[in-house]
CHARMM internal coordinates of N, CA and C (Angstrom, degrees):
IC EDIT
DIST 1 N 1 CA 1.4542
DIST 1 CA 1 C 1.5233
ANGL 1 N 1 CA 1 C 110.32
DIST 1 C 2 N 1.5407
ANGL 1 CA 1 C 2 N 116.38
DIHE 1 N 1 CA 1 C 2 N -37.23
DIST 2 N 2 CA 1.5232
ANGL 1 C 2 N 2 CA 123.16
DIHE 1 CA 1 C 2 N 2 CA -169.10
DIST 2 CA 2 C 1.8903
ANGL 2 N 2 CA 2 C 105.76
DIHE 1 C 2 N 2 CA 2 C -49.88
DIST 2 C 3 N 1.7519
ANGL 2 CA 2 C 3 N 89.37
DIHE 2 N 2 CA 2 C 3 N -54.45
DIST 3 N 3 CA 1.3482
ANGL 2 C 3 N 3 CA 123.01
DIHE 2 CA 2 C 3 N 3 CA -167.00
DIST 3 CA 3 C 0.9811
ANGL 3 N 3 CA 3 C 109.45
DIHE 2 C 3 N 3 CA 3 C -56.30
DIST 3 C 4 N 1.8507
ANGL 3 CA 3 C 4 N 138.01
DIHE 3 N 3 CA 3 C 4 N -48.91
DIST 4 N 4 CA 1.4607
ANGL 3 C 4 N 4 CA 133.71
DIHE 3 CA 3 C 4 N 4 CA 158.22
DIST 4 CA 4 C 1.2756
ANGL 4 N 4 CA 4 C 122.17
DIHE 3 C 4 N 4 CA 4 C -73.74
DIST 4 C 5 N 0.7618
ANGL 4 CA 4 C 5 N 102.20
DIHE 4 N 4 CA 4 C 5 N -19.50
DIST 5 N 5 CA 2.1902
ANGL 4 C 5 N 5 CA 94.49
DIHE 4 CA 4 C 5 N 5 CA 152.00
DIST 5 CA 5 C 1.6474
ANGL 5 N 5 CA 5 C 108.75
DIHE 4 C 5 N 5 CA 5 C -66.42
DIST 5 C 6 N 0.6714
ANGL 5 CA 5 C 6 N 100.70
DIHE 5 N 5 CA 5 C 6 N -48.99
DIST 6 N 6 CA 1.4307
ANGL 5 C 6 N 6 CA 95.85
DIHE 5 CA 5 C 6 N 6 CA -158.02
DIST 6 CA 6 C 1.9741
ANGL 6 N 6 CA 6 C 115.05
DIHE 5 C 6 N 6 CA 6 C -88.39
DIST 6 C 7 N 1.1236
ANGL 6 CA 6 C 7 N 99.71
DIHE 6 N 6 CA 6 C 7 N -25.99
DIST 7 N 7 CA 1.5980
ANGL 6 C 7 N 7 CA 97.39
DIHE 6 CA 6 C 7 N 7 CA 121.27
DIST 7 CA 7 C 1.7511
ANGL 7 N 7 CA 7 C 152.89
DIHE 6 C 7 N 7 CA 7 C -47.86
DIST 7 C 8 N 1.3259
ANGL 7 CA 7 C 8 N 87.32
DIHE 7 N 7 CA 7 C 8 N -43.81
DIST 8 N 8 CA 1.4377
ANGL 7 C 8 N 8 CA 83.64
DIHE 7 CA 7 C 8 N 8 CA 166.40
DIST 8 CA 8 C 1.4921
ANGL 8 N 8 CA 8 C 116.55
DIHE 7 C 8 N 8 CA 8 C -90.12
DIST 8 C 9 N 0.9479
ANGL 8 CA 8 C 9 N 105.29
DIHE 8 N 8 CA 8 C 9 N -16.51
DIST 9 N 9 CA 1.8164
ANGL 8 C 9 N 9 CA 108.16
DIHE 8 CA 8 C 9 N 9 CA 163.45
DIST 9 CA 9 C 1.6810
ANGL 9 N 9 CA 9 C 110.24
DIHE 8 C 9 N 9 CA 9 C -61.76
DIST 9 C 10 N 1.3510
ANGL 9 CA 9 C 10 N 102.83
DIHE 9 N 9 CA 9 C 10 N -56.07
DIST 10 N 10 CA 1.6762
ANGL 9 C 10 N 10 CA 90.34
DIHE 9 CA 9 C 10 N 10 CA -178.92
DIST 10 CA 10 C 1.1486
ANGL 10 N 10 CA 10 C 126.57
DIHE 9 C 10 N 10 CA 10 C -60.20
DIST 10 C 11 N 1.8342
ANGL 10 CA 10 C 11 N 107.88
DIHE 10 N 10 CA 10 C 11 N -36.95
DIST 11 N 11 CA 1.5002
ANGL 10 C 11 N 11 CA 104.01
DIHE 10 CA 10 C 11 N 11 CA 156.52
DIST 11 CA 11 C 1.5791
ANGL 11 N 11 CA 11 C 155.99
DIHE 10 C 11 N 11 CA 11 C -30.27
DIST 11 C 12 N 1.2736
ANGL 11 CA 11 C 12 N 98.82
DIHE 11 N 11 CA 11 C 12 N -26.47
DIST 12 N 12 CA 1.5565
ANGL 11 C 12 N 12 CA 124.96
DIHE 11 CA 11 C 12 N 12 CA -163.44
DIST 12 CA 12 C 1.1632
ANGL 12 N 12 CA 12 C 95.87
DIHE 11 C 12 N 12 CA 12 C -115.82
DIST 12 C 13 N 1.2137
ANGL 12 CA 12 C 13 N 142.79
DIHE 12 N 12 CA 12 C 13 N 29.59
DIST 13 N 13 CA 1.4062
ANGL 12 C 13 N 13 CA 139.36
DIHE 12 CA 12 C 13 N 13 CA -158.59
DIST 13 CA 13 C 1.7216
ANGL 13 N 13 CA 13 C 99.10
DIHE 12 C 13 N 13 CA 13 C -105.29
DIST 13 C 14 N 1.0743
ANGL 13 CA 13 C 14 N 123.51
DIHE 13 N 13 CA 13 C 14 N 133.59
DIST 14 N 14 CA 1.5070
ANGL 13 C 14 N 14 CA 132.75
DIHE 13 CA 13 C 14 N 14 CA 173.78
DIST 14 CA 14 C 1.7014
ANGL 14 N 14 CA 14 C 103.03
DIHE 13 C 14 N 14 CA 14 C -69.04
DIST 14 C 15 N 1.2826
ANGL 14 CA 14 C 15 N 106.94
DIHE 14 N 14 CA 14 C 15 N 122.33
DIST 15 N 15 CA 1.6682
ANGL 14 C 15 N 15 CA 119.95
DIHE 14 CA 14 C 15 N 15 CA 178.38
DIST 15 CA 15 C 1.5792
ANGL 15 N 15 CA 15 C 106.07
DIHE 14 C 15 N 15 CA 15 C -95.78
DIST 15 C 16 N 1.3682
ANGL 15 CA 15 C 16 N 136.10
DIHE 15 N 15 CA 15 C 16 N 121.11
DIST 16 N 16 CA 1.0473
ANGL 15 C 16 N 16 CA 138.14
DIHE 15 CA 15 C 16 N 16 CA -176.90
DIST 16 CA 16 C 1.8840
ANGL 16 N 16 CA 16 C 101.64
DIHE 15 C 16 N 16 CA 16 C -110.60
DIST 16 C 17 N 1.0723
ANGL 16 CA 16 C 17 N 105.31
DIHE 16 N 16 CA 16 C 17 N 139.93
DIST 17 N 17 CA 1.8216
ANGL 16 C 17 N 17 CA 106.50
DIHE 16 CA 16 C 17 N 17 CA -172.06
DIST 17 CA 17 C 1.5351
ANGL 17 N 17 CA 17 C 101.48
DIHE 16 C 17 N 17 CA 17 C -124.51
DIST 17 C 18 N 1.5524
ANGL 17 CA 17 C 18 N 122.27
DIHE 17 N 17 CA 17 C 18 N 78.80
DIST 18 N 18 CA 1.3825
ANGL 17 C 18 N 18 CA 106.20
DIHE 17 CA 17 C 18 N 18 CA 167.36
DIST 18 CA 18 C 1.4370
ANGL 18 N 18 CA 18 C 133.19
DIHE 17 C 18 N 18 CA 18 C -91.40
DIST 18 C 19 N 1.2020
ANGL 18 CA 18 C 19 N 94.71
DIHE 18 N 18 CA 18 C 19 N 171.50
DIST 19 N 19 CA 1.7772
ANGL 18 C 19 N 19 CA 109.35
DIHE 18 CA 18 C 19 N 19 CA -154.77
DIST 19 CA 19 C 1.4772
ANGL 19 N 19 CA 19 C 112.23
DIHE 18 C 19 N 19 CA 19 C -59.90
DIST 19 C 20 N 1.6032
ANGL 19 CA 19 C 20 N 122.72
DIHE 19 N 19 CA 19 C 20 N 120.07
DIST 20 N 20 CA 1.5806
ANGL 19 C 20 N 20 CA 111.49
DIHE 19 CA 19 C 20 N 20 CA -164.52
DIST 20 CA 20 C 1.5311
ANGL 20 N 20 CA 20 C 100.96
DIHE 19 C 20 N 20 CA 20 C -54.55
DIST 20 C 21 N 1.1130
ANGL 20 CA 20 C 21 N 84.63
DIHE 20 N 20 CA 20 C 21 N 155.67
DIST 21 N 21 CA 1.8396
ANGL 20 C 21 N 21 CA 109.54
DIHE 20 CA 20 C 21 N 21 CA 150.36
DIST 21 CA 21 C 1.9871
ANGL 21 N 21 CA 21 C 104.48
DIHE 20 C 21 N 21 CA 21 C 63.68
DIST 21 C 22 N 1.2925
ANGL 21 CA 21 C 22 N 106.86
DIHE 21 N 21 CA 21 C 22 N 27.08
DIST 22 N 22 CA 1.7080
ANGL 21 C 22 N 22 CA 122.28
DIHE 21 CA 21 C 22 N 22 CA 157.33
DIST 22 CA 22 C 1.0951
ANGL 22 N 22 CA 22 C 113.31
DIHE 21 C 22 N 22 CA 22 C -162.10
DIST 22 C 23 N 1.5436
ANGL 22 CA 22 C 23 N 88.16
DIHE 22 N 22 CA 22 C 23 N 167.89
DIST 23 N 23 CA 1.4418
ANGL 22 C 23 N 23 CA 116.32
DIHE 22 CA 22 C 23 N 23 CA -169.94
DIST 23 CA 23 C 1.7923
ANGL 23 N 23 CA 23 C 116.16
DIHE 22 C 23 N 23 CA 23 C -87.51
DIST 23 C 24 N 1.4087
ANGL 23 CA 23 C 24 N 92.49
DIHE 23 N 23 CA 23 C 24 N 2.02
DIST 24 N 24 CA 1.8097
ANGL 23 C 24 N 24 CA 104.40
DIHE 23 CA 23 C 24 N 24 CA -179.52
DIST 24 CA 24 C 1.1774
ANGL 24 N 24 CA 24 C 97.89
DIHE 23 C 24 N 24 CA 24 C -30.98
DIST 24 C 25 N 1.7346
ANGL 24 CA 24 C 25 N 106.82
DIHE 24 N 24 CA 24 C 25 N 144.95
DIST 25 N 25 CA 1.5792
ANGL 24 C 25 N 25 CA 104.36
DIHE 24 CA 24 C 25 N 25 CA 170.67
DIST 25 CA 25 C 1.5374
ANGL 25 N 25 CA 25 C 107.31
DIHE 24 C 25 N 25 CA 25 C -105.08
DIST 25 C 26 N 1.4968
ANGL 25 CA 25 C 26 N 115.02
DIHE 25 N 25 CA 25 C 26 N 24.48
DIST 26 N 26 CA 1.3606
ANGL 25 C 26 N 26 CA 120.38
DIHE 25 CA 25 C 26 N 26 CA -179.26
DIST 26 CA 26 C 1.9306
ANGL 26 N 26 CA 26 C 100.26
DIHE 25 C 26 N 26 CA 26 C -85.52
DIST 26 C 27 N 1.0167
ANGL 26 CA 26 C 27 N 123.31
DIHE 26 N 26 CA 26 C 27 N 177.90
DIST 27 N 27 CA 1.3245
ANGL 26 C 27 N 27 CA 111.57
DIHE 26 CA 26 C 27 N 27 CA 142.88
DIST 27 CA 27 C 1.6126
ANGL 27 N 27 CA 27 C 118.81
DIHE 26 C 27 N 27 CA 27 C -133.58
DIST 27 C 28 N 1.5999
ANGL 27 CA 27 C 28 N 124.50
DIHE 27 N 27 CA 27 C 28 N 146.86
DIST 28 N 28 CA 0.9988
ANGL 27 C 28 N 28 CA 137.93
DIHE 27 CA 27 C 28 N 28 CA -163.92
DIST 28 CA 28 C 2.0508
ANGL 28 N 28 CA 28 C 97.95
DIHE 27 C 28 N 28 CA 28 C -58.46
DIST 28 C 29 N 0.9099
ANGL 28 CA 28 C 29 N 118.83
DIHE 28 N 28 CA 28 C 29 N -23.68
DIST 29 N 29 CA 1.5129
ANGL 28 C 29 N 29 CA 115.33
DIHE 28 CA 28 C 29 N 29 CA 177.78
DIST 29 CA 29 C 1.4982
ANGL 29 N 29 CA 29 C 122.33
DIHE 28 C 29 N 29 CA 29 C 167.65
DIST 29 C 30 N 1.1058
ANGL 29 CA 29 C 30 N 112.67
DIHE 29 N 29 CA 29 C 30 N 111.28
DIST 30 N 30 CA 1.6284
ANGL 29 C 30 N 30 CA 108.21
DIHE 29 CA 29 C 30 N 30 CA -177.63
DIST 30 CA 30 C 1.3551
ANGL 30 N 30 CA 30 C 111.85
DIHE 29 C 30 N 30 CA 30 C -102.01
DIST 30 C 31 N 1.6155
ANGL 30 CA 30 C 31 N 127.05
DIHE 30 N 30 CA 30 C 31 N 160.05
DIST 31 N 31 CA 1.0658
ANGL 30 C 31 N 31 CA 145.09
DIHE 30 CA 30 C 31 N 31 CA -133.45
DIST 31 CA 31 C 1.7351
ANGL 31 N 31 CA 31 C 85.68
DIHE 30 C 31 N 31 CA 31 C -131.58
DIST 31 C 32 N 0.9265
ANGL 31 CA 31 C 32 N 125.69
DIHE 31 N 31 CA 31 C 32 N 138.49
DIST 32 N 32 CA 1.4689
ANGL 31 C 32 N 32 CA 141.19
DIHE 31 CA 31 C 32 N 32 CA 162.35
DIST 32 CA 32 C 1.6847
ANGL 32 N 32 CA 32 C 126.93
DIHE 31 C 32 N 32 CA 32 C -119.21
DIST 32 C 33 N 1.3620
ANGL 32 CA 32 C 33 N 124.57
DIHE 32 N 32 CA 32 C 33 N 86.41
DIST 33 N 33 CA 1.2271
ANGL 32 C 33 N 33 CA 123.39
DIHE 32 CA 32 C 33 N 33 CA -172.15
DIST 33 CA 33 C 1.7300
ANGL 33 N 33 CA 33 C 124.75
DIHE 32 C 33 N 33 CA 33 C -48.44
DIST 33 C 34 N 1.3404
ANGL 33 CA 33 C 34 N 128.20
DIHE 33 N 33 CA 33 C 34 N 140.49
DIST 34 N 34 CA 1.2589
ANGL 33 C 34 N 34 CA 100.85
DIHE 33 CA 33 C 34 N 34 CA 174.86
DIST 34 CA 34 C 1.5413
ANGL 34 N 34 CA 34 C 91.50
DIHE 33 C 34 N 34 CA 34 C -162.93
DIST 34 C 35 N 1.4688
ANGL 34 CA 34 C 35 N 121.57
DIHE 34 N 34 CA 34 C 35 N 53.18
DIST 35 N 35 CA 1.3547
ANGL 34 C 35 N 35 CA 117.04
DIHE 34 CA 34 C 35 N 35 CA -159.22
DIST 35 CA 35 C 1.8615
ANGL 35 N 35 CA 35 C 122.47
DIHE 34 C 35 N 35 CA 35 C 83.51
DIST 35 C 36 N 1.0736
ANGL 35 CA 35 C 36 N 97.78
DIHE 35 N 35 CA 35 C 36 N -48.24
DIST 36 N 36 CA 1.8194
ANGL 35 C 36 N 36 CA 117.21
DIHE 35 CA 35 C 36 N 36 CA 159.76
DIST 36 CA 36 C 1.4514
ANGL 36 N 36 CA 36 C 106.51
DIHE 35 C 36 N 36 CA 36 C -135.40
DIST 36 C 37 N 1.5672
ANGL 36 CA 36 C 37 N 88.75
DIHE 36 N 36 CA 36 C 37 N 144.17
DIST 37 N 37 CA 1.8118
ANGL 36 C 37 N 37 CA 87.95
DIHE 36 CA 36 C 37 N 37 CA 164.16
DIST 37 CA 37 C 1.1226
ANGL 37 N 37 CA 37 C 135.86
DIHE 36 C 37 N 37 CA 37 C -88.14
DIST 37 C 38 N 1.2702
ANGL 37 CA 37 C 38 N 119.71
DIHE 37 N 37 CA 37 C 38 N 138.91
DIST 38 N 38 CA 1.4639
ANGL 37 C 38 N 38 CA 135.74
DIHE 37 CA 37 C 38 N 38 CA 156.40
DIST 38 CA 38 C 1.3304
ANGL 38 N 38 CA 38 C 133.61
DIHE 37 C 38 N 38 CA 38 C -69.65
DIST 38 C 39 N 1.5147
ANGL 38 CA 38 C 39 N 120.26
DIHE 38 N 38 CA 38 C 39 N 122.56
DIST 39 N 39 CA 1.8287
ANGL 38 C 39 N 39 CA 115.08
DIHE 38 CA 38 C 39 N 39 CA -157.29
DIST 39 CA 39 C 1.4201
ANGL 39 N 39 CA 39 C 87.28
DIHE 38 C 39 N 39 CA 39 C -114.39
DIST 39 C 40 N 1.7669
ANGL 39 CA 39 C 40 N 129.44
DIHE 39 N 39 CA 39 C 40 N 115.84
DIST 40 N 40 CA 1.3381
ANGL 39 C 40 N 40 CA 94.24
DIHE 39 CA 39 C 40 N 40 CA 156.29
DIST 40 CA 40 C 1.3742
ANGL 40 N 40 CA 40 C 104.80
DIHE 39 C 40 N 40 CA 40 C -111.32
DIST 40 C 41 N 1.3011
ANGL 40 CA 40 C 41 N 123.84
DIHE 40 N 40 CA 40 C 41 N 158.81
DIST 41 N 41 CA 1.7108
ANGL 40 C 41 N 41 CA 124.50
DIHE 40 CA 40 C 41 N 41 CA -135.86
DIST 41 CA 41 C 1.6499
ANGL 41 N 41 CA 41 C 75.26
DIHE 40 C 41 N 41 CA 41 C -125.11
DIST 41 C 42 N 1.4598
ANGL 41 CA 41 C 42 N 117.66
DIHE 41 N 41 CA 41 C 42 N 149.46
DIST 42 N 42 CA 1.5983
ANGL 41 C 42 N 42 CA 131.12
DIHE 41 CA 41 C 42 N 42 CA -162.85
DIST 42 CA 42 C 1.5046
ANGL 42 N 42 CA 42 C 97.12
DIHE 41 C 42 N 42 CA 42 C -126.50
DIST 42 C 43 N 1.4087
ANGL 42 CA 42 C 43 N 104.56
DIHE 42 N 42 CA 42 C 43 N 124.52
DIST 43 N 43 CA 1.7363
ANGL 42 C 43 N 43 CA 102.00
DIHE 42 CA 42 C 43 N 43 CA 167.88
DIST 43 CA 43 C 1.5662
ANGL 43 N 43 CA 43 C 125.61
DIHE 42 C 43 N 43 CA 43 C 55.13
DIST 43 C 44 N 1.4700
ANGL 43 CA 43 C 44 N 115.00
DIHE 43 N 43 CA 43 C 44 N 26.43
DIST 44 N 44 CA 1.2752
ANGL 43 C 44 N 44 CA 110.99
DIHE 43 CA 43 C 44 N 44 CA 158.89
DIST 44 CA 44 C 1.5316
ANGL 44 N 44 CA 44 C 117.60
DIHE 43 C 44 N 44 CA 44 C -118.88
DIST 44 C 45 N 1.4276
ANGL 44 CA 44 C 45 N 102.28
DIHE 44 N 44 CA 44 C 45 N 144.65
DIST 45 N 45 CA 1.3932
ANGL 44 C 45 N 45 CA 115.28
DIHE 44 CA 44 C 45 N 45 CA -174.09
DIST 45 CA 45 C 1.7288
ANGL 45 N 45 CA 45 C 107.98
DIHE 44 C 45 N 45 CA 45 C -108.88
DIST 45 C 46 N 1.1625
ANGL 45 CA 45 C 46 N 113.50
DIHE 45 N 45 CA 45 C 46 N 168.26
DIST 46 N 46 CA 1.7082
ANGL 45 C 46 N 46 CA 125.58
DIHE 45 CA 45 C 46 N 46 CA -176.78
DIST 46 CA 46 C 1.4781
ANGL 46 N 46 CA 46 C 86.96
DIHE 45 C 46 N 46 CA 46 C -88.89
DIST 46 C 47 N 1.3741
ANGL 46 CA 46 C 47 N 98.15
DIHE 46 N 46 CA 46 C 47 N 142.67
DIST 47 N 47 CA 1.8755
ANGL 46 C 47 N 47 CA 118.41
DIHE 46 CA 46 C 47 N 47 CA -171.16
DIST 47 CA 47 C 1.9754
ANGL 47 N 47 CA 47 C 76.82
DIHE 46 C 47 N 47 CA 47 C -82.35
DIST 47 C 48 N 1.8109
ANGL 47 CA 47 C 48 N 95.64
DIHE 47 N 47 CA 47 C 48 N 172.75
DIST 48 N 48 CA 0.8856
ANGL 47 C 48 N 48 CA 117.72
DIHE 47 CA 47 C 48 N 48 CA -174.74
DIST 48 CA 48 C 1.2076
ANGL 48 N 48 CA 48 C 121.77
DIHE 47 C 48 N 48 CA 48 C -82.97
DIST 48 C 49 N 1.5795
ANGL 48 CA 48 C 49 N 147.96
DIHE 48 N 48 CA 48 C 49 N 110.54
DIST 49 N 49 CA 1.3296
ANGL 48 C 49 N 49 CA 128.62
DIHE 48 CA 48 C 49 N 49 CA -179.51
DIST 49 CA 49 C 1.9173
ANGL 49 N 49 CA 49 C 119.16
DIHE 48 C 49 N 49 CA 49 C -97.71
DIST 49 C 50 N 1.1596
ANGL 49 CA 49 C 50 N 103.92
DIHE 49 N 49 CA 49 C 50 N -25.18
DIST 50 N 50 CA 1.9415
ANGL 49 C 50 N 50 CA 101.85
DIHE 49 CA 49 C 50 N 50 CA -175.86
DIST 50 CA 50 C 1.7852
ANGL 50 N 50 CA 50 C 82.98
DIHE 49 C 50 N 50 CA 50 C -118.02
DIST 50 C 51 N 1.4399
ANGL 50 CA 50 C 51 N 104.66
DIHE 50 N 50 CA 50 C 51 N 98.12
DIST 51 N 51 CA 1.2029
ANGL 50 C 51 N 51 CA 131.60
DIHE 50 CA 50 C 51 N 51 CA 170.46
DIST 51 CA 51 C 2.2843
ANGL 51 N 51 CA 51 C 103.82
DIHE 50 C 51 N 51 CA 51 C -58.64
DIST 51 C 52 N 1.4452
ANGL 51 CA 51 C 52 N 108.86
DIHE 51 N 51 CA 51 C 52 N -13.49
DIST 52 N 52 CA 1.2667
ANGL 51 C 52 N 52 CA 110.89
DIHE 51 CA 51 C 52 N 52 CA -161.93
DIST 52 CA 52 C 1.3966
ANGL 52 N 52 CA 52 C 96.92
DIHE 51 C 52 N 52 CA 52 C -91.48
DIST 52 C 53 N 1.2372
ANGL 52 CA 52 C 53 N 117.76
DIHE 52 N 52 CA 52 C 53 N -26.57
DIST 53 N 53 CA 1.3878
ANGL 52 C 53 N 53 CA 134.98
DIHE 52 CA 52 C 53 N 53 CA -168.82
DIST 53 CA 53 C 1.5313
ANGL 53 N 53 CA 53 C 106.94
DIHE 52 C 53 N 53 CA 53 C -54.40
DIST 53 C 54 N 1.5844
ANGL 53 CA 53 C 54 N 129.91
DIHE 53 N 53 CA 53 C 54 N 159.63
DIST 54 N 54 CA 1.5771
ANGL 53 C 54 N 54 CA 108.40
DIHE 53 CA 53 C 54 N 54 CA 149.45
DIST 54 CA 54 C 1.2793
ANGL 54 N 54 CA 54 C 114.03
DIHE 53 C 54 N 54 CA 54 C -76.65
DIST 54 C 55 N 1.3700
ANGL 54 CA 54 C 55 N 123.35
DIHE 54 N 54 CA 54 C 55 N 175.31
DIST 55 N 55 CA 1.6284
ANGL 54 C 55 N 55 CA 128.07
DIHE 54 CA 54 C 55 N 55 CA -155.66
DIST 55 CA 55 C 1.2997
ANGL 55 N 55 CA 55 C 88.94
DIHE 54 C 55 N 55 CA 55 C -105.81
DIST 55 C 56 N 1.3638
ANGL 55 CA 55 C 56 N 143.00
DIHE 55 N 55 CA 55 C 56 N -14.97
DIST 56 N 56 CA 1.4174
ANGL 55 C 56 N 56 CA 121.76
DIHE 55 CA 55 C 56 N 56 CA 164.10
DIST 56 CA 56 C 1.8114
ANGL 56 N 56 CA 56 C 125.89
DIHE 55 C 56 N 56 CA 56 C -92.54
DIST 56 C 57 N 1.4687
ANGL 56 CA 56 C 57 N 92.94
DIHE 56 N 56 CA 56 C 57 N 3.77
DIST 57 N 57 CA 1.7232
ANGL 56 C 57 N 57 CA 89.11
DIHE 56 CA 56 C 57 N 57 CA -178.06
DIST 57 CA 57 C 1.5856
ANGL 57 N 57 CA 57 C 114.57
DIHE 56 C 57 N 57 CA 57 C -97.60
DIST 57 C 58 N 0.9637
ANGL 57 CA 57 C 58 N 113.65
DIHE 57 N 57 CA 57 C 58 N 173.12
DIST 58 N 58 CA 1.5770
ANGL 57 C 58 N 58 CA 129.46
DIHE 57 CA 57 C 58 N 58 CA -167.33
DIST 58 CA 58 C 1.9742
ANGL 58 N 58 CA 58 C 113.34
DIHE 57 C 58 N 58 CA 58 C -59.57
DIST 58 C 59 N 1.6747
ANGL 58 CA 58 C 59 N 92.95
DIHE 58 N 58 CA 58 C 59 N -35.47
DIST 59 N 59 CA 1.3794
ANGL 58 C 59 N 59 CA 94.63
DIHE 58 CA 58 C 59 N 59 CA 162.26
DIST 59 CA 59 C 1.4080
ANGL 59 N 59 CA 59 C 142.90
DIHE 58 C 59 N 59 CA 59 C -101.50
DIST 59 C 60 N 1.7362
ANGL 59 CA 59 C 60 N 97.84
DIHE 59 N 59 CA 59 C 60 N 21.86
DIST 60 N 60 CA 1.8925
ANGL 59 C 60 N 60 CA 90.90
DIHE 59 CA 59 C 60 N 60 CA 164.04
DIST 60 CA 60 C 1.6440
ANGL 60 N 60 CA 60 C 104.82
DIHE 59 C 60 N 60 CA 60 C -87.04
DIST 60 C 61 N 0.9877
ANGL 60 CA 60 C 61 N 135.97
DIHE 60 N 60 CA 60 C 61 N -29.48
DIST 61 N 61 CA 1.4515
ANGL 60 C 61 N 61 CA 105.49
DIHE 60 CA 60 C 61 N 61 CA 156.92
DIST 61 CA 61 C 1.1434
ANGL 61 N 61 CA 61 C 161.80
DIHE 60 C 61 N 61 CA 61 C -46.34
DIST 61 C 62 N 1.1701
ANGL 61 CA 61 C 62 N 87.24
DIHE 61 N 61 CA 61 C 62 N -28.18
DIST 62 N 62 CA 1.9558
ANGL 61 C 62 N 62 CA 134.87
DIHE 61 CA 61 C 62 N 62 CA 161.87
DIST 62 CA 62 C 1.7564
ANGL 62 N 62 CA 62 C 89.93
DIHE 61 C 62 N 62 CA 62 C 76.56
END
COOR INIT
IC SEED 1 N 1 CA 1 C
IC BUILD
């Protein structure tokens, strides 16, 4: 009984993924268990695709 408890404890465990090669105290994306995981991804943006566009409007990403 101890042993499947305590399994399911490790299971449910929050996965934190930080950013290689620093010491940021942010992390690049943590995982939230809830039956499936949840990634929410920190500080990334969609690269640029219509380079003609300005870089703050809705269509340089295209």
């Amino acid at each position: 009984m101890w042993s499947a408890s305590l399994g399911a404890a490790h299971a449910a465990e929050v996965i934190r993924h930080k950013i290689p090669n620093s010491d940021f105290p942010i992390a690049a994306a943590v995982e939230i268990p809830a039956g499936k995981a949840t990634v929410y991804v920190s500080g990334k943006v969609p690269a640029v695709i219509d380079t003609s566009a300005p870089k703050d409007s809705a269509a340089a990403p295209g």
